[in-house]
N, C-alpha and C positions, 0 to 999 in steps of 0.2 A: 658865397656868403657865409658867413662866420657864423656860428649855435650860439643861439644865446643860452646862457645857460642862468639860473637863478643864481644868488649872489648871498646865501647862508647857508649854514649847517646841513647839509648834505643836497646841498640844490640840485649839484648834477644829476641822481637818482631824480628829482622831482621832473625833472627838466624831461629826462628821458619817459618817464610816466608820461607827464603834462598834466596840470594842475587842474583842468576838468576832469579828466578822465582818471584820476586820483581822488578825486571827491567821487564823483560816479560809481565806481569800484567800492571806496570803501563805503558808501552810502547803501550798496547792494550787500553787503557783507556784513554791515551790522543793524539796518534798521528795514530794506524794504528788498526783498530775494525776487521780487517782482519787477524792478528797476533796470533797465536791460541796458542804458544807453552806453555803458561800458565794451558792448560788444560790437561797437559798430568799427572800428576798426582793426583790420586784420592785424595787426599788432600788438594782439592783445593778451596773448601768451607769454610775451617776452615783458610785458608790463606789468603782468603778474607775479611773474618771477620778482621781478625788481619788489612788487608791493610786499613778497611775503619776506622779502630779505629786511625792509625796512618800519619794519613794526615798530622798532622803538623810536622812531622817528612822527607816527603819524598824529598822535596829537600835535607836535611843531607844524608840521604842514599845513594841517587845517588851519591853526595860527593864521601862519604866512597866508594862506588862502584871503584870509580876510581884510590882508591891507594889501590886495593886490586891488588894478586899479581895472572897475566894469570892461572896458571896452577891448583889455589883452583877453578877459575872461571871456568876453563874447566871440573870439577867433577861434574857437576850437570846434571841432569835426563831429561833436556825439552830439549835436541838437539839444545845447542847454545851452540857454542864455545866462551871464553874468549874474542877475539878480537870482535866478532859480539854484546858479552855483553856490555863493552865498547863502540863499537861505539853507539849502542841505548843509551847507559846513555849522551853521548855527545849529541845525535841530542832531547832528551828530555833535558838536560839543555840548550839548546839552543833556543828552544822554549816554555821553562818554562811559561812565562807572558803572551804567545799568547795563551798557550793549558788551558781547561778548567779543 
């Protein structure tokens, strides 16, 4: 079966993340160090990598997070459902310029 891969501005980097585990990430990194569900899969060093190479990317991301559609966001493997994704991408765009 063929990758799907995301379909703008540097999707394949998001792709290989996954777009929970990309909100999760950066949600532990700029708003809550307490927030673990990032690390639930062993793959999670190689994700990082990708994350710190794609900074100037990640406000776009979280964008795209937001017009992606509940039910692809409810497939992913770190125990967030769709809604709880979304809401972390709103409370990190919201305090985009305050978080480091």
């Amino acid at each position: 079966m063929a990758r799907h891969t995301f379909k703008f501005r540097g999707g394949e980097d998001l792709t290989t993340m996954g777009a929970c585990w990309f909100v999760s990430y950066c949600y532990y990194k700029k708003l809550n160090p307490s927030h673990l569900n990032w690390r639930k899969p062993s793959t999670y060093a190689n994700r990082i990598s990708v994350f710190n190479r794609t900074c100037n990317l990640h406000k776009y991301y979280l964008e795209r997070v937001l017009e992606m559609d509940l039910t692809n966001l409810n497939k992913n493997r770190i125990e967030l459902n769709g809604i709880r994704v979304k809401e972390m991408v709103r409370e990190l765009l919201s305090n985009w310029d305050l978080s480091p």
